[in-house]
DOPA-747499 format. One line per 3 residues: number of its first residue (from 1); for each residue x, y, z of N, C-alpha, C. Coordinates in steps of 0.2 Angstrom, whole numbers. Each point is the difference from the previous one (the first is absolute). Layout:
REM residues N
NUM) X:Y:Z:X:Y:Z:X:Y:Z | ...
This chain:
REM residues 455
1) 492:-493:536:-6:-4:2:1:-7:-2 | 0:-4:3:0:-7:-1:-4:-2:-2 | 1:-7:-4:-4:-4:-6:-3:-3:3
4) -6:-1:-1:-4:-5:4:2:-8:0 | 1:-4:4:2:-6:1:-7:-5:-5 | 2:-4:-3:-4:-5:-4:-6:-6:3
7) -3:-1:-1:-3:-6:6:0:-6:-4 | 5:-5:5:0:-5:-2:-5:-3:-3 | 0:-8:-6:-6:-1:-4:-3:-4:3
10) 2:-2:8:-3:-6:5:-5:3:5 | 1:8:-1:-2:3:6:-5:5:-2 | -5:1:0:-5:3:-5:1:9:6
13) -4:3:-4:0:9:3:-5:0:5 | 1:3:5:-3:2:7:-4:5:-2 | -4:3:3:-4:4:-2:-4:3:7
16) 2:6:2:-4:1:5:-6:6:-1 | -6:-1:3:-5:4:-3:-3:4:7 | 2:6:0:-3:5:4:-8:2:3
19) -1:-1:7:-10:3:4:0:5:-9 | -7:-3:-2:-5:4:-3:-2:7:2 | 1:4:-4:0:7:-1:-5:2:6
22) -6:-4:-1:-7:5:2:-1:-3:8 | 5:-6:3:0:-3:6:6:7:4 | 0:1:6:6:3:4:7:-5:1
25) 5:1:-1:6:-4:0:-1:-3:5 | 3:-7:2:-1:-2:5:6:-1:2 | -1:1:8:7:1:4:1:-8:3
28) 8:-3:-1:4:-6:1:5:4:7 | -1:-8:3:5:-1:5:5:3:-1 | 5:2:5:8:3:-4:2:-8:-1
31) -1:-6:3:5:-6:1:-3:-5:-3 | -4:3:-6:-5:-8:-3:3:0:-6 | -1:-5:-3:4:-2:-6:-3:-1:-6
34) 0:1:-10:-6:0:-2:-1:-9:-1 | -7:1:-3:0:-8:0:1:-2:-9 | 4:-6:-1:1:-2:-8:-4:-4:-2
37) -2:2:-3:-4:-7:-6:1:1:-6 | -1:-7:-3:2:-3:-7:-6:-1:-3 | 0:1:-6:-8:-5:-3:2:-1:-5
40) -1:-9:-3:2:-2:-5:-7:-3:-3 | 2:3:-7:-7:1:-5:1:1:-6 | -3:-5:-5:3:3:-8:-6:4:-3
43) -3:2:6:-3:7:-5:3:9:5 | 1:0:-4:4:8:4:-6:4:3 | -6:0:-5:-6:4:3:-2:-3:4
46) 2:-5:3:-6:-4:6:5:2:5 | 7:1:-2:5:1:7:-2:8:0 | 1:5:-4:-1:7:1:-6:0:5
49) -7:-1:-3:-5:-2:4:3:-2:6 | 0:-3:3:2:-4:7:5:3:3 | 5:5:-4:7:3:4:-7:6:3
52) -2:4:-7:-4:5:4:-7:-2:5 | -1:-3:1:-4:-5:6:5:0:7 | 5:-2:-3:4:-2:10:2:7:0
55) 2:7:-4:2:8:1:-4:0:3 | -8:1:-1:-7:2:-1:-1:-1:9 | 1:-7:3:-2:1:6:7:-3:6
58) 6:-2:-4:7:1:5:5:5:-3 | -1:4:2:3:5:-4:9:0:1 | 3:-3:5:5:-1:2:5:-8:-4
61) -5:-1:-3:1:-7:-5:6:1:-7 | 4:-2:0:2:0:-7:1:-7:-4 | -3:1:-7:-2:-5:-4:5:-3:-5
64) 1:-6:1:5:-1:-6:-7:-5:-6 | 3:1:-7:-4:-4:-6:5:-3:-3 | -2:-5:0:4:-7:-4:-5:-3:-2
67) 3:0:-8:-2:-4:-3:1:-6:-5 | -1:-7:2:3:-5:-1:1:-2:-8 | -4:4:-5:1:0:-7:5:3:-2
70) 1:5:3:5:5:-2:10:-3:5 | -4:-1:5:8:-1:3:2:-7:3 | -6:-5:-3:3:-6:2:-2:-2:9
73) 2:-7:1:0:0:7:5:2:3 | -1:4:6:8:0:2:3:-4:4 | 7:2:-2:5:-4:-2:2:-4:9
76) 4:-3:2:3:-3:6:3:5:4 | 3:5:-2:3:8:1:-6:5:3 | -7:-1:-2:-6:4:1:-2:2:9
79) 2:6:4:1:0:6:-8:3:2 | -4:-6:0:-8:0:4:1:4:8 | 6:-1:4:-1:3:5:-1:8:-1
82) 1:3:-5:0:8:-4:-8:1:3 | -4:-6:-1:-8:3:0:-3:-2:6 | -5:3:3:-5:-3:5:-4:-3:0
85) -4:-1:-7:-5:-3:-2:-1:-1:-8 | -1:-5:-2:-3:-2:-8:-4:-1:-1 | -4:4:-7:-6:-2:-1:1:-3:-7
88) -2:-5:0:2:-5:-7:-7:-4:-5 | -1:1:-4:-4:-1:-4:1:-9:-2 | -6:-2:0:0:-8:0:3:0:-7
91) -6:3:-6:4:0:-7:4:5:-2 | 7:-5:-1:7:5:0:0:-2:-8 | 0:-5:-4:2:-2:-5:7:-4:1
94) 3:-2:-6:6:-4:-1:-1:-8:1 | -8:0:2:0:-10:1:1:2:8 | -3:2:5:5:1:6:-8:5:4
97) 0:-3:6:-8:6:4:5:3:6 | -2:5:2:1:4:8:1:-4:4 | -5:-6:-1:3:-4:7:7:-6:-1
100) 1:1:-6:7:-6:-3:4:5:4 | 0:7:-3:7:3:4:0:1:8 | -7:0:1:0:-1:6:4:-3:5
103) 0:-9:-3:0:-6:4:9:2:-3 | 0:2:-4:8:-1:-5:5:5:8 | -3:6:0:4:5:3:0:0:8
106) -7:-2:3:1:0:6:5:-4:4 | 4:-5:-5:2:-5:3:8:3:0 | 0:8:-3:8:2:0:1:4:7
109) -4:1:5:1:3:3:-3:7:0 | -1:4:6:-2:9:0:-5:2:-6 | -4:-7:-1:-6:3:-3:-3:4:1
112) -4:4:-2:-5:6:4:-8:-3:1 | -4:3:3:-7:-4:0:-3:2:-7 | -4:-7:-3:-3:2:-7:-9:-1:0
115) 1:7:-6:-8:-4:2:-1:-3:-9 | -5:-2:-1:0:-2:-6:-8:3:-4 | 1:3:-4:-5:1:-6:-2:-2:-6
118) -6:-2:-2:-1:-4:-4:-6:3:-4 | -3:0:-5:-5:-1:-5:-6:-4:-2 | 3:-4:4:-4:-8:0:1:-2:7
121) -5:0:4:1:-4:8:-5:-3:3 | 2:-6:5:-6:-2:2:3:-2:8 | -5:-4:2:4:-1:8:6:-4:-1
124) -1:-5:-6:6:-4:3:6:3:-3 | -1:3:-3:6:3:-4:5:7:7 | -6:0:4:3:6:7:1:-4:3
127) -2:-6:2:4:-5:7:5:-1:-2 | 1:-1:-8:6:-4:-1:9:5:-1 | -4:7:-3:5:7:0:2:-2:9
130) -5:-1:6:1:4:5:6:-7:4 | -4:-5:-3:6:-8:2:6:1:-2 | 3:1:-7:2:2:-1:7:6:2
133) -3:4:4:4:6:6:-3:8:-2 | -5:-1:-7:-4:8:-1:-1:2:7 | 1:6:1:-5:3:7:-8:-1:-2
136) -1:4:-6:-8:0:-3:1:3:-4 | -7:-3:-4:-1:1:-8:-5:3:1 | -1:2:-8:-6:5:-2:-1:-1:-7
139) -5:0:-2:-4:1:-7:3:7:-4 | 3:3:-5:1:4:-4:-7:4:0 | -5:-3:-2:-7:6:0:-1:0:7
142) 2:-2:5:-2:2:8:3:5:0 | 5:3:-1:5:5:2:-2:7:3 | -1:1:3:1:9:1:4:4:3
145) -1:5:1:5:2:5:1:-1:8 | -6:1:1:-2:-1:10:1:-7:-1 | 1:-6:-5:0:-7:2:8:-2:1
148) 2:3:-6:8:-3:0:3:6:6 | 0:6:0:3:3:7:0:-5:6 | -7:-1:0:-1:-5:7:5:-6:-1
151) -1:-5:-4:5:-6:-2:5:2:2 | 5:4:-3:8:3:2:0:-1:6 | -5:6:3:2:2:8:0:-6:4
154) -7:-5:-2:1:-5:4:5:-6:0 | 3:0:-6:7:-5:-3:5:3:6 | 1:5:0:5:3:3:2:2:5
157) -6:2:3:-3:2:8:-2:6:-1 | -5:1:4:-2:9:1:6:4:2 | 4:-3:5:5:4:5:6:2:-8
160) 0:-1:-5:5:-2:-5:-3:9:-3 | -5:1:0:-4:9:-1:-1:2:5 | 3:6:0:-3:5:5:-7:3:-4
163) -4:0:9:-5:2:-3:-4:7:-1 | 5:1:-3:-1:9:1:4:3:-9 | -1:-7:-2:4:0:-8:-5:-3:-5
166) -7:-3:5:-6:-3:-3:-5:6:-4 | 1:0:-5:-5:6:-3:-8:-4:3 | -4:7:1:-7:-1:0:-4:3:-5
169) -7:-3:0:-2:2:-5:-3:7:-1 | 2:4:-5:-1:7:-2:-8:4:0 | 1:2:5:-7:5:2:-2:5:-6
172) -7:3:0:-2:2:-1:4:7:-5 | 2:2:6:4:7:0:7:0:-3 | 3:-8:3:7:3:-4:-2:-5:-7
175) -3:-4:-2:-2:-3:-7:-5:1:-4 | -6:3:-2:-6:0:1:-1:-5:-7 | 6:2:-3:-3:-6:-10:1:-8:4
178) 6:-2:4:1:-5:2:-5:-3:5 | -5:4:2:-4:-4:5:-5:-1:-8 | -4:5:0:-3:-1:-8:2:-9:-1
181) 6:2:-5:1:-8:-3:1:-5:7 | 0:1:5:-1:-7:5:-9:-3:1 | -4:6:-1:-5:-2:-2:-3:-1:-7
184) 3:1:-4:0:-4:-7:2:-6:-1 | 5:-2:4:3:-7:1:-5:-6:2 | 0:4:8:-8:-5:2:-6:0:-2
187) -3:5:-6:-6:2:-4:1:-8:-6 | 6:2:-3:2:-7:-4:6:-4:1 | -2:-7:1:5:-3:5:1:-5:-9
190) 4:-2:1:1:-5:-6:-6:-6:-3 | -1:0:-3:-6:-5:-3:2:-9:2 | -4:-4:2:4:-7:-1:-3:-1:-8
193) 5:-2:-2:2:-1:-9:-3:-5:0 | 2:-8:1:-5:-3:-5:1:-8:7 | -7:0:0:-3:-5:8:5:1:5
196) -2:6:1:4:2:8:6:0:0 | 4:0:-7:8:-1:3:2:7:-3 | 6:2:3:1:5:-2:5:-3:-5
199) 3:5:-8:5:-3:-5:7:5:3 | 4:-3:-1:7:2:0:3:4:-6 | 5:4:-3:3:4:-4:7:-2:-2
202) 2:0:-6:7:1:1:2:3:-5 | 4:6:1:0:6:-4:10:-3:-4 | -5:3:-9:6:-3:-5:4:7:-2
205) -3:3:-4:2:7:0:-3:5:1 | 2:7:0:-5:7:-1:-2:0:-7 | -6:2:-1:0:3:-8:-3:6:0
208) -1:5:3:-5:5:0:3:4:8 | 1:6:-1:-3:5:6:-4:5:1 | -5:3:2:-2:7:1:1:2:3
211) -4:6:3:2:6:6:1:-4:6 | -7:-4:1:0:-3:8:-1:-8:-1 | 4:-3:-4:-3:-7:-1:6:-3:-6
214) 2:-7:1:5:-2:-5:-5:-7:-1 | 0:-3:-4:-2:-5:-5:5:-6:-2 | -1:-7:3:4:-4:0:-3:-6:-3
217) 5:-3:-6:-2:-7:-2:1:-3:6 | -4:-6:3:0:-6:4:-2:-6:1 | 1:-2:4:-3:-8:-2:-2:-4:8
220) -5:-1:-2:-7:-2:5:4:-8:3 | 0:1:5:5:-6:4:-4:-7:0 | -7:-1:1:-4:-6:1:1:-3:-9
223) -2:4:-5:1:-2:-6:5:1:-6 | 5:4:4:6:3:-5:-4:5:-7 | -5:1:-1:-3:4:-4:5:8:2
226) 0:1:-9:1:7:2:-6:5:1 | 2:6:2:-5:5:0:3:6:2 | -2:7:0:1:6:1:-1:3:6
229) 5:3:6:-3:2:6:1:8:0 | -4:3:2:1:7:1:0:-1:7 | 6:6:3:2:-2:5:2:8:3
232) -6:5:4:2:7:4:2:-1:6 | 4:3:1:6:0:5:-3:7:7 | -5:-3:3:-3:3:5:3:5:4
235) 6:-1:3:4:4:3:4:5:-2 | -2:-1:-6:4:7:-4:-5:5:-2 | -7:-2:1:-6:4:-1:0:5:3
238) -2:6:0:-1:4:3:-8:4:-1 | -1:-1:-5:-8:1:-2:-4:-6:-1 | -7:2:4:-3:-7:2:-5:-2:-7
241) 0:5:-6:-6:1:-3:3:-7:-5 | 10:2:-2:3:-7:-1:-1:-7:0 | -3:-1:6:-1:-7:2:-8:-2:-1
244) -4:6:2:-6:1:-2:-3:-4:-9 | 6:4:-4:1:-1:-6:0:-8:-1 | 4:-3:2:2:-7:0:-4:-3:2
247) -3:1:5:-7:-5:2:-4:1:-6 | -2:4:-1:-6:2:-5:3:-5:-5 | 6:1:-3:-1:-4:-7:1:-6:1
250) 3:-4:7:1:-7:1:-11:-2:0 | -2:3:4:-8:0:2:-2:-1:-9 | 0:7:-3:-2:-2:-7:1:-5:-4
253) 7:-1:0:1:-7:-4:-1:-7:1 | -3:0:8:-1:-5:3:-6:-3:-2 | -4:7:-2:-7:-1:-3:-2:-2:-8
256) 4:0:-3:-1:1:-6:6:-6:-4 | -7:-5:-3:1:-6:-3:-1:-2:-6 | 6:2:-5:-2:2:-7:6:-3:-4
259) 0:-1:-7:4:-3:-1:5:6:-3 | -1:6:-1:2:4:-2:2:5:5 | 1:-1:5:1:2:8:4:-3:3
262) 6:3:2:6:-2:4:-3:-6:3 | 3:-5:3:-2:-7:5:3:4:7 | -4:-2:5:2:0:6:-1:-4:4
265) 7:0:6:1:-7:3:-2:3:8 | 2:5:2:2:2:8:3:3:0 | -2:4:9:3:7:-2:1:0:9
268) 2:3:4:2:2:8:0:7:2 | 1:2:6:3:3:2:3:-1:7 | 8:-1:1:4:2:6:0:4:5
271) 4:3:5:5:4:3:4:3:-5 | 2:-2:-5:7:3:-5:-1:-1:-6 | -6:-2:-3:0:-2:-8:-7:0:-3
274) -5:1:-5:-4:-2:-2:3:-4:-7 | -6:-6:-1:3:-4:-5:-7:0:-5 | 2:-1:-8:-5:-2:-4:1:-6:-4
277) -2:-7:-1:3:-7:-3:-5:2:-7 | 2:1:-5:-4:2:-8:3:-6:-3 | -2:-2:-8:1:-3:-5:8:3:-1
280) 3:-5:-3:6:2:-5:2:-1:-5 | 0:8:-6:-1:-1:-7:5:-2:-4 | 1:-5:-3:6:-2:-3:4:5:-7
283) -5:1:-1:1:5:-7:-2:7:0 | 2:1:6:2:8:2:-6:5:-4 | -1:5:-3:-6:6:2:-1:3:-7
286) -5:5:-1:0:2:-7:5:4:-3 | 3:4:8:4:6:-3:4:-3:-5 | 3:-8:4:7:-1:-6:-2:-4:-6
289) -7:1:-1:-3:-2:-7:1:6:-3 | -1:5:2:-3:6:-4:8:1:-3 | 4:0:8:8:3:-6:1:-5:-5
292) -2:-6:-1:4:-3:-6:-5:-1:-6 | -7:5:1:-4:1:-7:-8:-6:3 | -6:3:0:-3:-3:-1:-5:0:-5
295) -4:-6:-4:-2:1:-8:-9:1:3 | -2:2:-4:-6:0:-2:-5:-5:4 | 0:-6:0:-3:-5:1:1:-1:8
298) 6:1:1:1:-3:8:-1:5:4 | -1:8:-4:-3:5:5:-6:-2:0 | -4:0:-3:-7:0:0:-2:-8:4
301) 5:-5:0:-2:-4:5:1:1:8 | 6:3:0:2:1:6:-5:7:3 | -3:1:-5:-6:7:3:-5:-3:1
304) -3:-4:-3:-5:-6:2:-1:-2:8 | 7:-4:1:2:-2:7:0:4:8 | 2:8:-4:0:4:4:-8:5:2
307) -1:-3:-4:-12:3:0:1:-5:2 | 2:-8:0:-3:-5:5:1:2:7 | 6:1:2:3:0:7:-7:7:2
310) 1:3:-3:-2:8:2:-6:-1:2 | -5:-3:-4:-5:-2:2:-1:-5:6 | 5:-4:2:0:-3:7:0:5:4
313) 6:4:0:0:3:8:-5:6:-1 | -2:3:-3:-6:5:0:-5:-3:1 | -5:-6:-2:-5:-4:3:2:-2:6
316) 7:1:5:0:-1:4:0:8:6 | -2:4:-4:0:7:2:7:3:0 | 6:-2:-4:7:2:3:3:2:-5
319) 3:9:0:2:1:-5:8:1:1 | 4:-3:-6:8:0:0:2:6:0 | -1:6:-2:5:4:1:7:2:-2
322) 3:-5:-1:6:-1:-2:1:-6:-7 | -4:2:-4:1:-6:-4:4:2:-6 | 6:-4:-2:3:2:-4:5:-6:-1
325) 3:1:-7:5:-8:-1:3:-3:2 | 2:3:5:6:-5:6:-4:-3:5 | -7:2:0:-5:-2:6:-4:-7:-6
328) 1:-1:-4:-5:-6:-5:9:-6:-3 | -3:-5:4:7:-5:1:-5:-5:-4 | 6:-5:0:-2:-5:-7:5:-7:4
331) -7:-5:0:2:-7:2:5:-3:-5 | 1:-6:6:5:-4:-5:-2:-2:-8 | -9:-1:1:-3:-3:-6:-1:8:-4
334) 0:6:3:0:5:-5:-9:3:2 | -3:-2:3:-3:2:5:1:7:1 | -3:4:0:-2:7:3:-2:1:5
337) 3:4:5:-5:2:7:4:8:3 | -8:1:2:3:8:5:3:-1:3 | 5:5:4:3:-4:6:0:9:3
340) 3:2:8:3:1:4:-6:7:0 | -3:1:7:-6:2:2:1:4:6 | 5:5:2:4:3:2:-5:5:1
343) 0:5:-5:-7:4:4:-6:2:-3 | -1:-8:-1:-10:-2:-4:-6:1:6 | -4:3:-3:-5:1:8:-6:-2:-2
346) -4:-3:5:-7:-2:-2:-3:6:1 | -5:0:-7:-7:4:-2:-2:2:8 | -1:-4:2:-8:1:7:5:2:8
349) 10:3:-2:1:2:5:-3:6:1 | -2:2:5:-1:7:2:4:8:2 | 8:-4:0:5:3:1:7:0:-4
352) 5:3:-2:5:-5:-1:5:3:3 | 6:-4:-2:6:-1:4:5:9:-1 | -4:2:-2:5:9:-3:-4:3:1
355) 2:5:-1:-4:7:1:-2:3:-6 | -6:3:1:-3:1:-5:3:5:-3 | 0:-2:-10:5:5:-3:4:-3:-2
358) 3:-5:2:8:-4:3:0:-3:-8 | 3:-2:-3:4:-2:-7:2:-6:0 | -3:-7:0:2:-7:-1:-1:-4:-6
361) 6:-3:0:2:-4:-9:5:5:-3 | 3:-5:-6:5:1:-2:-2:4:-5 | 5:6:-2:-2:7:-4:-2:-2:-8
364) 6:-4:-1:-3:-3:-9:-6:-4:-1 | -4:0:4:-6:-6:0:-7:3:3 | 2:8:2:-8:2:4:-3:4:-2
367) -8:-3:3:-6:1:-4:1:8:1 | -4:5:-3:1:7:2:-3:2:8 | -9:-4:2:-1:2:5:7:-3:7
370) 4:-5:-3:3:-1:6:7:5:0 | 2:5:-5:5:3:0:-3:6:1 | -8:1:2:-1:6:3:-4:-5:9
373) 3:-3:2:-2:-2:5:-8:-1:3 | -3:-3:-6:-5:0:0:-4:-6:2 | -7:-1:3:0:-6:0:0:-5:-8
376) 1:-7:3:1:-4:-7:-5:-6:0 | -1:-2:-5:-4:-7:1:2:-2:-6 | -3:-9:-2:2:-5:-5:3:5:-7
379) -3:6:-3:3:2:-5:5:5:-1 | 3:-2:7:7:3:0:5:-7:-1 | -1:-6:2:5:-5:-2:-1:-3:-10
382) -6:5:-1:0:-1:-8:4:7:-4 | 1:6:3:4:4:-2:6:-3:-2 | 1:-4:7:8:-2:1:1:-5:-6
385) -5:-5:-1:1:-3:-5:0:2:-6 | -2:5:-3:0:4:-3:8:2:-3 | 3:3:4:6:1:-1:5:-5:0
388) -2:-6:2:3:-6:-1:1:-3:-8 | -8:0:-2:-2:-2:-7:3:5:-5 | 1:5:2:5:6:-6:7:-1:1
391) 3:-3:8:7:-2:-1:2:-6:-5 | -7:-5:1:3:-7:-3:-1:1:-9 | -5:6:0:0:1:-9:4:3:-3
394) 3:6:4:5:5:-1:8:1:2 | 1:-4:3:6:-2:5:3:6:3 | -3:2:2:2:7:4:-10:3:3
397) 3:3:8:-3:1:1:-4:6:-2 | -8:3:1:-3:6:-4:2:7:3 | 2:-2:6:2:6:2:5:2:5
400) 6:4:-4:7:1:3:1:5:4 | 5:1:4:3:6:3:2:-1:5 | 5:7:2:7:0:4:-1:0:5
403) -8:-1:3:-1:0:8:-6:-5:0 | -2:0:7:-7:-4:3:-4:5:-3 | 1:9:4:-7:5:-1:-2:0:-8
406) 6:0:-1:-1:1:-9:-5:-6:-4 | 2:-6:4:-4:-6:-6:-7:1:6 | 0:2:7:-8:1:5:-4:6:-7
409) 5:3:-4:-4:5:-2:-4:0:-9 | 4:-5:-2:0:-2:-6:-6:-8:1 | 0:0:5:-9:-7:1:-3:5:0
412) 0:6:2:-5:2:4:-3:6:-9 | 3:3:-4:0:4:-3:1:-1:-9 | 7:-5:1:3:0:-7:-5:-4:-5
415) -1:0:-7:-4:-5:-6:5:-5:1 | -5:-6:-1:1:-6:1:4:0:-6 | 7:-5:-1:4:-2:-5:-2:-3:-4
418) 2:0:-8:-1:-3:-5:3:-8:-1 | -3:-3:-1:4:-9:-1:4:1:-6 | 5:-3:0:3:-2:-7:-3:0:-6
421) 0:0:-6:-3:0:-6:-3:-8:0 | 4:-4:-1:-1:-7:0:-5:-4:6 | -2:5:4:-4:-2:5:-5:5:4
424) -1:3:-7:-7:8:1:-5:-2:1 | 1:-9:-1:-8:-2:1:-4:-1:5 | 4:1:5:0:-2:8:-1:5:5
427) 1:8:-5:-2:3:4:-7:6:3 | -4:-3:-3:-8:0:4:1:-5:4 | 5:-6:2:-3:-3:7:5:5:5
430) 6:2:-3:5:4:6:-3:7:1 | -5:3:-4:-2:8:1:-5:-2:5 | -5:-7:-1:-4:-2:6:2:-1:6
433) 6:-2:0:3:-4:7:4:8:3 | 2:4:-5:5:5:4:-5:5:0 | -5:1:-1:-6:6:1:1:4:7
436) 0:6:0:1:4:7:-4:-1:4 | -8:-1:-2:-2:0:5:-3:-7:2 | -1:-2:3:0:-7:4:-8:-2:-2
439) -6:3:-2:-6:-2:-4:0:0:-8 | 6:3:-2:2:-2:-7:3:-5:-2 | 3:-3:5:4:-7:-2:-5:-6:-1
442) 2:-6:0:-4:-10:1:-1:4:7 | -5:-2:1:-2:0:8:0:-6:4 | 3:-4:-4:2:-7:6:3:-5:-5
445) 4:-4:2:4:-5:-2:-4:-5:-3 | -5:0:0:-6:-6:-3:1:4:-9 | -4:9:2:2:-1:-8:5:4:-2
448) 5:-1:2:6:2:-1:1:-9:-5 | -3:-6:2:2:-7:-3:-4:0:-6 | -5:3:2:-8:1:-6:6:1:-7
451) 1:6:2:4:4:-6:5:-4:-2 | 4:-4:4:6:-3:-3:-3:-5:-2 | -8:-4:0:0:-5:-4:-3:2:-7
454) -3:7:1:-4:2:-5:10:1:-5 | 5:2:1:4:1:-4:4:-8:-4
């Protein structure tokens, strides 16, 4: 078998992406040729997004990513006739915009037609891309996928696709979660952020992934502010309760204005993507307080902080569910706040997103009615706390085992743990906080504060 050939450092990987699963393949002329495009962008997730946008509806497209951070400009040697079309990002970096290389490259000859994308746009900024020799611009937040499909086809001509390689949009029958999420899109369309303008993204790195969602440092283009995006990848969804999920806690966060409460900026939904714009925490979350030792003092303040937050979002009828040390992040000035509201539900819903019985939140943190599926209210996000205040006392948490069922079984059954000798004195408020049944416990985050001031 032969070794795979190398790819040159001037010539970045091709990458062709196959009709989506739940569409019928689509049948190509024998005598049609695919179409090539390039996109140069220094953020890679903005090119993946936009590579699965032109798959998504020219299926016969293959995409190349270059990225001008990573490979420089290319060189005198760089054969543009390779592609049919560029889509070029205005901020490239290096002191240098999409349209400098534009005016620089066009003039070598067998340029391809460009279009240019930007962050920041205005009219004059499009007549002057289009004076210039752009074919058409577009806004980074305008993007979706029926827009830029359309733009290509029209760059290049309709007769350049057969039209019998145009995917349609997926009926009832052969899609039923993706019609679903086509009406969840139209249901919430993206908010105008702040006097009617939309803000732009520029993603710096990953810091976080979960099941159906990755979490990215980034920075907010109109003022270079950092901040945190949650960013679900719509087309990989296949259950719609997922997306449901994400609305819900973009919706709740949106609502709640506290200082002890993650900040929120904006939040969308796409064809391809839901996004969430949050605060971002400089000094990272409890858990990695816990591993290096927490003292006496700065539990009992950081419990304080956490009765402040709790009592926001339960006055706001909304109970976290998932609250535990990697969800309580600390600002740059050292600031406390809840953060990530994934699957918190309002008191006054009448249904929720699982079926009933169904088991949500994380095993070392749950109240007992919720690890018997039961319904929950405010003094289940105080169980949790609970468990939280014995880890920051005890350095370990109160209840261990080799499985999920085993720790569902020990909330629900086992005698609460003993605190340290050094810190016995604490625990009347952990037998309060970790009581089996949910009328034995604080019955609300107010005097759950009573008691920390009476201590």
């Amino acid at each position: 078998m032969a070794s795979p050939q190398p790819v040159p450092e001037n010539e970045p990987k091709t990458a062709h992406h196959p009709p989506s699963p739940v569409t019928p393949p689509s049948v190509e002329s024998a005598g049609a040729r695919r179409v090539r495009a390039i996109i140069i962008d220094d953020s890679r997730e903005y090119m993946a997004m936009l590579r699965r946008m032109l798959a998504d509806t020219l299926p016969r497209i293959e995409v190349t990513e270059y990225d001008p951070d990573q490979k420089g400009k290319p060189g005198a040697g760089f054969d543009w006739s390779t592609y049919d079309i560029v889509l070029i990002a205005h901020q490239i970096g290096g002191g240098e915009t999409g349209l400098d290389w534009l005016v620089e490259f066009r003039d070598r000859g067998s340029f391809p037609p460009t279009i240019l994308m930007t962050a920041r746009g205005d009219d004059y900024l499009a007549a002057r891309a289009i004076k210039l020799g752009a074919c058409d611009y577009i806004r980074k937040q305008d993007v979706t996928t029926a827009r830029i499909g359309a733009m290509v086809t029209a760059a290049l001509g309709a007769d350049r696709f057969d039209e019998t390689t145009v995917r349609e949009a997926p009926s009832e029958r052969e899609a039923p979660h993706l019609v679903v999420l086509q009406r969840l899109i139209a249901a919430h369309p993206p908010p105008q952020a702040i006097a009617g303008q939309s803000i732009g993204y520029r993603f710096v790195r990953l810091i976080g992934q979960g099941a159906s969602s990755r979490v990215y440092l980034a920075e907010r283009t109109s003022d270079g502010s950092s901040l945190v995006l949650k960013v679900i990848d719509i087309s990989d969804v296949e259950d719609v309760q997922v997306v449901e999920r994400f609305i819900r806690e973009a919706e709740i966060v949106s609502r709640l204005h506290n200082p002890y409460v993650v900040r929120f900026f904006d939040y969308g939904l796409t064809e391809t993507y839901g996004y969430i714009a949050m605060e971002f925490f400089a000094r990272g979350d409890l858990k990695q307080r816990i591993e290096r030792g927490v003292d006496v003092d700065d539990a009992l303040n950081y419990l304080r902080h956490i009765a402040c937050g709790l009592e926001a979002i339960h006055g706001a009828g909304i109970v976290h569910r998932d609250l535990k040390p990697g969800n309580i992040m600390f600002r740059g000035d050292d600031s406390l706040a809840l953060a990530d509201f994934g699957i918190a539900r309002r008191l006054d819903q009448s249904s929720e997103l699982t079926n009933h019985g169904s088991v949500l939140g994380t095993p070392n943190y749950l109240s007992p009615e919720q690890a018997l599926g039961e319904p929950v209210d405010a003094r289940a996000d105080l169980y949790s706390t609970g468990v939280i205040l014995f880890e920051m006392l005890a350095a370990r948490k109160p209840f261990r085992a080799e499985s999920a069922a085993a720790l569902v079984f020990q909330h629900v059954h086992a005698e609460i743990p003993a605190l340290p000798a050094p810190r016995r004195a604490f625990q009347p408020l952990v037998d309060r906080l970790l009581a089996k049944r949910p009328e034995d416990r604080c019955q609300s985050a107010s005097e759950l504060s009573a008691l920390l001031e009476a201590i």
